[in-house]
N, C-alpha and C positions, 0 to 999 in steps of 0.2 A: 434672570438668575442663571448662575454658571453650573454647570453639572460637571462633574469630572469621570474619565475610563480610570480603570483600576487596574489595567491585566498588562503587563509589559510580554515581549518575545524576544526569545534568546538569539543568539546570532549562529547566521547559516552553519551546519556541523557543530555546534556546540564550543567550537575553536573558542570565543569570550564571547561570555554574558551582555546581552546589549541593556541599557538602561531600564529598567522597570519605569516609569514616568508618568502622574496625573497628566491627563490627555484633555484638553479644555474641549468644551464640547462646539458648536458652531454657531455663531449670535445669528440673528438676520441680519441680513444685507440684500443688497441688489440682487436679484434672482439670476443664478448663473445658467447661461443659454445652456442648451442641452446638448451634447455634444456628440459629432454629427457621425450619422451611424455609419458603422462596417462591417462587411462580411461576418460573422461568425463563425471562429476555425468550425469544418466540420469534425466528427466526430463519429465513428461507428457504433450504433448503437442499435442493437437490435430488441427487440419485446416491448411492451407496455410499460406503463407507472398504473403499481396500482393500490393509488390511495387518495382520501380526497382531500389531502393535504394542499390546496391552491397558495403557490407562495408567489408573490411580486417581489424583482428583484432591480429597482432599476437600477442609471449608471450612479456612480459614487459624488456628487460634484464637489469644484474646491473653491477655496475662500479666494483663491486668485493665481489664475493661470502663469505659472513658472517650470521652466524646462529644470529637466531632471533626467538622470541617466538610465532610470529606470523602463521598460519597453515602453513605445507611444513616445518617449520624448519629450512629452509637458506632463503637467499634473491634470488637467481634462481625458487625455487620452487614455492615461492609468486610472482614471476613476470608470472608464468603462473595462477597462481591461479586468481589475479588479473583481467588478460586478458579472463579467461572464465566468470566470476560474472558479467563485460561487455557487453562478448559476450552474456547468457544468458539473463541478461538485457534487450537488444535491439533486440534481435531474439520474443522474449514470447511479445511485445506489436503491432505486425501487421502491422505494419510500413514499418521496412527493412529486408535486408534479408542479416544479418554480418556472414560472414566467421570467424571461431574462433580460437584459436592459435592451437589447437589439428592436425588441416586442416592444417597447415601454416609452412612456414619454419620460424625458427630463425633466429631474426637480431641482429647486434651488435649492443653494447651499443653507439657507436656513428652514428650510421644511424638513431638514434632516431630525431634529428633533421635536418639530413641530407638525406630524405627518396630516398630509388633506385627507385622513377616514372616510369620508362620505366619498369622493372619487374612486380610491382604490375597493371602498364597497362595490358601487357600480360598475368594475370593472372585475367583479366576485372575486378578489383577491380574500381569501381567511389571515394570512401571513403576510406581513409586509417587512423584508430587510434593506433596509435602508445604513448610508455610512457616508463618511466625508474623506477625502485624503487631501495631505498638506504638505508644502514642501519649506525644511527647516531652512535656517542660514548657513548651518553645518549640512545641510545637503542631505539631512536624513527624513525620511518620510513619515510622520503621522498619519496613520487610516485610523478611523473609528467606526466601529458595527454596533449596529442597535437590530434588534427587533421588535415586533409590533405585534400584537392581538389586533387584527384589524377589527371584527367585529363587537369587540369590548372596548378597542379606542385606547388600547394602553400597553404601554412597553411592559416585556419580559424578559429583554435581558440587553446588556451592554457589555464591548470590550474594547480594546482599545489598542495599537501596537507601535512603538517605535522602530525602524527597521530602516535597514543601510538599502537604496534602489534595488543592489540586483537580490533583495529578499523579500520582493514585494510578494510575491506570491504564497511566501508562507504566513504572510498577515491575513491574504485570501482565503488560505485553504485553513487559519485559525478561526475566520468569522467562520466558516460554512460547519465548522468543527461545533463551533458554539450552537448553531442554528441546531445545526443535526442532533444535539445531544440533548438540548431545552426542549426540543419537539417530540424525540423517539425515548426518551430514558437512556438510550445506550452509552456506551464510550466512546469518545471521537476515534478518525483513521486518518480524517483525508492530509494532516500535518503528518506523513509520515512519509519512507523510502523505500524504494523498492531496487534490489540487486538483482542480475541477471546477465544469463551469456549471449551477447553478442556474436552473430555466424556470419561469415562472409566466405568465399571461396567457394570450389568444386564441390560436388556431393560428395566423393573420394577424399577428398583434401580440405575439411571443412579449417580455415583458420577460429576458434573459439576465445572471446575477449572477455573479462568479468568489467562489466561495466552499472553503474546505480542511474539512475532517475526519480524525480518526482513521482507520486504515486497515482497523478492523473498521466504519467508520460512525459513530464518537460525535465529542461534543466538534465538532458542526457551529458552523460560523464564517461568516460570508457578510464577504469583503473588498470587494466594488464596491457601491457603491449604486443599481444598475440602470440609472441616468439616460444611459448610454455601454451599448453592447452588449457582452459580453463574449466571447470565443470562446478556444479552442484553448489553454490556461494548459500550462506544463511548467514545471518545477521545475529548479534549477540545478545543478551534481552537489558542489556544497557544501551543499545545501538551503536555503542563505541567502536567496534571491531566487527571484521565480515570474516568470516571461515569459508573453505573452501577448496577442493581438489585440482592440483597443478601435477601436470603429465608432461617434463620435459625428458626428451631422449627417450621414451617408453617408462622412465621413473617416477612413478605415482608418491605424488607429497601432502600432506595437509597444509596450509596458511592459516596463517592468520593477519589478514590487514587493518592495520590501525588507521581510523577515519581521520582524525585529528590530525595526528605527523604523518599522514604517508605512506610510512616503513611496513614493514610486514615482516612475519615471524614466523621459522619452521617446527611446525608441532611436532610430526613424525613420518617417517619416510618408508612408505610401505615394503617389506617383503615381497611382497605378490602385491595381483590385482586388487586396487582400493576404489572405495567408495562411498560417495556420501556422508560427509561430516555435518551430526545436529549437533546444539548445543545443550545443555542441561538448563534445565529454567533459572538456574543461579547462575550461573557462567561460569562454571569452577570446570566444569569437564566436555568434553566432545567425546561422542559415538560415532563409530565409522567402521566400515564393513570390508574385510580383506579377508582373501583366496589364499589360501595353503595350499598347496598339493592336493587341488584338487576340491577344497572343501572352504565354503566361504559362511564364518562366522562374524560379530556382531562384537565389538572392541569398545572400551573407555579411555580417553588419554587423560591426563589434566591437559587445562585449555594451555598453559606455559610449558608442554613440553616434560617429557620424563617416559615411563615406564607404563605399558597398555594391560587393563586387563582383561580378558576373555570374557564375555557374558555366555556364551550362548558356544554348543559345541555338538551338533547336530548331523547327521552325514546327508551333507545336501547346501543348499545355498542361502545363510540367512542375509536377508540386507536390508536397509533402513534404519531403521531407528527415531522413534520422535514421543520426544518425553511428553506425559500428561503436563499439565500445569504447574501442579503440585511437585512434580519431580520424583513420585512414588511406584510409577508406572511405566513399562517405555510399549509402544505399539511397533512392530516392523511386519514386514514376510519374507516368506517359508517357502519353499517346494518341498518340505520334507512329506508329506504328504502323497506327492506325486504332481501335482502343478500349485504355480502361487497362490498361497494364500493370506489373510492378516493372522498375527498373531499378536499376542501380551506378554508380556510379564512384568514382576519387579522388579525395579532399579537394576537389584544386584545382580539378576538377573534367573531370579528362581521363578516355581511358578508359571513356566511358559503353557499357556495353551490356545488353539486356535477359535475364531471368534466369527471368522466370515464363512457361511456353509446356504449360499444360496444361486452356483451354480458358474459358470465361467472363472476366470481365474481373477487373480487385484493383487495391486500392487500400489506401491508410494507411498503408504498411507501417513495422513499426519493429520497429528492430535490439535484440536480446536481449541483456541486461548480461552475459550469461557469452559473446556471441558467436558461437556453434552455434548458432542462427536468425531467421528473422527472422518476426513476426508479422503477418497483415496481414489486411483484410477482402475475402473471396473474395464475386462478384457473379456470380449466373448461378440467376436467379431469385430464391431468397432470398439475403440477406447473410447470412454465416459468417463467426466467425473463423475461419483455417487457419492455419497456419507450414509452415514450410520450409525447407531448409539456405539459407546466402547463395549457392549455385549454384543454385539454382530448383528440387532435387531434395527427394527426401521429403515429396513435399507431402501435410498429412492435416490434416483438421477438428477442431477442437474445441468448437465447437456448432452446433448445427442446428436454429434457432428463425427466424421470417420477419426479422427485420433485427437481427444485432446486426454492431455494428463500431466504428471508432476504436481500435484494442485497444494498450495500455500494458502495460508489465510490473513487475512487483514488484522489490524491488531486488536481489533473488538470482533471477531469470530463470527461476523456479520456474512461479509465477502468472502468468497472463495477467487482465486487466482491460478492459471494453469498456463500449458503453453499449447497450440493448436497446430497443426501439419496440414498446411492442404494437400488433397487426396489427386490435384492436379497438377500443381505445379513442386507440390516437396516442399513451400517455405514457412515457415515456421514462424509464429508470432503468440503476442499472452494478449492474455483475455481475461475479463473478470465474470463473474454470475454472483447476485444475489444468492440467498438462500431458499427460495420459492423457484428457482430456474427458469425466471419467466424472463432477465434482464440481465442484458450480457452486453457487455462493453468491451471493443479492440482497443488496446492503448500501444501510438504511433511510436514505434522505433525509426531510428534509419538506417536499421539494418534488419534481417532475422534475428528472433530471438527464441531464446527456452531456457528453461531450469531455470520461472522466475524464484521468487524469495522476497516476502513484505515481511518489513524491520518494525519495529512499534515506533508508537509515537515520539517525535523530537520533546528536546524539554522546552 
C-alpha cells in the first residue's frame, strides 16, 4: 500500500516557493548496503544530555544510487549526511540523547516504513527516525522523515521535502524540527538563521563583516565587504530584512538589508554616537540608542526611514532596547543609578523603572520570544549570561566562563546564544547554552565572531 508525505519546503531565502508535492513513500526492494562509514565533523560540545529520551538515527538509504550535486556526491552519501545534521541537531539542544548513523547499522530502503522493532528494542533505542532520500530527473531531491514509537511499534509522525541539492540541509534541519517538536511540545528552531559579525585583523584595527549562517554554523555567507564597520545586525520578525549599525568614516548609520534582493536601505544617520538597532515585534519600527552631548538616550524610527522619536530622557546613558513579544513593553539599561542596570518600560516609553537589584552591574538584556524572561549579560568580575523573570526575580546563570555576553535567543526561547572572548588569546567566537546551563555548544566560524543574532524560523 502507498502512503504519501504531506509537508512541502520552501526554497533557500524565501526567493520562490518550491513545490508543496505528495512524496511516495519507499516500496521494498533489494536492501541497500549500508553506506560506508566517515569521520563525524567534530563538534564542541561541552556538558551532558539530560534526558532519557534514547533516539536511533540511522543513515537515510535510497531507492538507487545516483550522483547529485548536493555534498557526498551521490544520493547514498547524502542519506548519511542527512542523518548526522539530524543527529547533530537533536544531541547540541539538551533534550535527548540520539544515537547517530556513524553508531548505527544500515537499513534498507524499504524498512524505512517497515521498521525492525525488535532490533532497535535490543539496542534500547525508545525513538527511532528513520527517512529515504531520492534523486528526481529534474535533479531535485526528495527526502522523507518518519518517526517511530519504538516500544509501541508505531509511527508518530511523517514529512516529507522537495528541495533543490544545495538545500538539502534544510530538509535536515526540517525532520529534526519535526522530531524535536512531536517529542518536547515546543516550537521548532533548528530551520532557522543566524546573523553575525565577522573579525578579522589587528586588535587595534579590527576589520568587522555582517555576515548570516545556518543555525548549526554551515552555509557561512559574509553580506558586508568590510570597507564600513559593521555592528549589532538583528533580524526582522518576518526574516525578510537584517538591521543593523554601519560605521563608515566615524559615521554611525542604521541599515536595513533585504534578504531577498540584496539591496539595503538607510534608516537614519546618527548625530552622535549610535547604537544597537532592535526591531519591534511587528516590523513597523526600530529602537536604537544615540549620545547627545553628552547624554545617550533610547530612540524609535519607522523601519522605512522618516523622523525618530525620543523614548527615554535621562541624565546618564540609556542603551538597548528589546521589546516584550507582545510589543507593550521595551527592557534596556541604565547607569542612571550609578552603574548598569535593566530597566522597563512601555512602548511609548512612560513608566520606566528599574527591575535588576541583586548586586554587580548587567547589561544587553533581551526579552525572550515565549516572554517568561529576559536574558542578559551579568558583570561582576567575570561576564555571564544570567536571565530572569521581567520582574528582576529568579535571577540564575547559565555560564560561567571569563567574558561571554550579548546573548540572543533561539526562536522558541529554548536556547540562548552569546558570543565568548578567550581570556588568552582575545578571540572571540558564539556559543549556545540550553536553559538549564548544563549544555553549551561552540558553533564553527572561519573567522571570529560576536554580536551573534538568531532570526526565526524560515517558512
Amino acid at each position: 500500500m502507498r502512503s504519501t508525505l504531506v509537508a512541502g519546503l520552501c526554497a533557500f531565502l524565501a526567493v520562490s516557493p518550491a513545490l508543496a508535492q505528495p512524496v511516495p513513500s519507499p516500496q521494498p526492494s533489494a536492501s541497500a548496503a549500508a553506506v560506508s562509514a566517515d569521520t563525524s565533523p567534530e563538534e564542541d560540545v561541552v556538558g551532558t544530555i539530560n534526558n532519557d529520551a534514547a533516539i536511533a538515527i540511522p543513515v537515510f538509504p535510497t531507492n538507487e544510487m545516483l550522483p547529485t550535486a548536493a555534498e557526498g556526491g551521490n544520493t547514498e552519501a547524502l542519506g548519511r549526511n542527512l542523518a548526522r545534521v539530524i543527529y547533530g541537531d537533536l544531541k547540541n539542544n539538551g533534550l535527548f540523547r540520539p544515537v547517530g548513523p556513524d553508531a548505527l547499522p544500515g537499513i534498507g530502503y524499504g524498512e524505512v516504513t517497515a521498521p525492525q522493532f525488535p532490533n532497535w528494542r535490543a539496542r534500547s533505542a525508545e525513538m527511532l527516525v528513520q527517512g529515504f532520500v531520492k534523486a528526481g530527473a529534474d535533479g531535485r531531491l526528495t527526502v522523507g522523515c518518519y518517526l517511530y514509537d519504538v516500544a509501541l511499534g508505531s509511527e508518530l509522525a511523517r514529512q516529507g521535502y522537495v528541495v533543490k541539492p544545495e538545500e538539502w540541509r534544510r530538509a535536515a534541519h526540517k525532520c529534526a524540527d519535526m522530531v524535536y517538536s512531536r517529542l518536547s511540545g515546543e516550537s521548532p528552531f533548528f530551520d532557522s538563521k543566524i546573523a553575525y559579525i565577522a573579525e578579522t585583523g589587528p586588535k587595534g584595527n579590527r576589520r568587522k563583516q555582517l555576515a548570516i549562517m545556518d543555525s548549526d554554523g554551515a552555509n557561512h555567507r559574509f553580506i558586508t565587504n568590510g570597507q564600513a564597520t559593521a555592528l549589532t545586525p538583528r533580524y526582522s520578525p518576518d526574516y525578510s530584512k537584517i538591521a543593523y549599525l554601519s560605521f563608515l568614516n566615524g559615521t554611525p548609520r542604521i541599515y536595513v538589508y533585504d534578504i531577498g534582493s540584496g539591496q539595503q536601505r538607510l534608516v537614519t544617520e546618527g548625530k552622535g554616537p549610535t547604537f544597537a538597532p532592535r526591531w519591534s515585534p511587528d516590523g513597523k519600527y526600530i529602537l536604537y540608542s544615540m549620545a547627545i552631548a553628552g547624554n545617550t538616550d533610547i530612540y524609535r524610527v519607522p523601519a522605512t526611514g522618516g523622523d525618530s522619536v525620543k523614548l527615554t530622557d535621562s541624565p546618564g546613558i540609556d542603551v538597548g532596547g528589546s521589546y516584550s513579544p507582545d510589543g507593550s513593553k521595551i527592557v534596556f539599561e541604565s547607569d542612571r543609578s550609578g552603574s548598569q542596570q535593566v530597566y522597563v518600560m512601555n512602548a511609548d516609553g512612560t513608566n520606566q523603572k528599574r527591575i535588576s537589584f541583586f548586586g554587580g552591574r548587567a547589561a544587553t538584556p533581551e526579552w525572550s520570544p515565549r516572554g517568561d524572561q529576559i536574558a542578559f549579560t551579568h558583570i561582576a568580575g567575570n561576564l555571564r549570561i544570567a536571565v530572569m523573570n521581567p520582574g528582576g526575580g529568579d535571577m540564575r546563570y547559565l555560564t560561567d566562563s571569563w567574558q561571554d555576553e550579548a546573548p540572543t535567543w533561539s526562536p522558541n526561547g529554548r536556547i540562548v546564544q552569546f558570543f565568548r572572548t578567550a581570556k588568552t588569546t582575545g578571540k572571540t567566537s558564539i556559543w549556545q547554552v540550553d536553559l538549564t546551563g548544563r549544555n553549551e555548544r561552540k558553533l564553527n566560524t572561519p573567522v571570529d565572531a560576536s554580536d551573534p543574532a538568531w532570526g526565526p524560523v524560515l517558512p
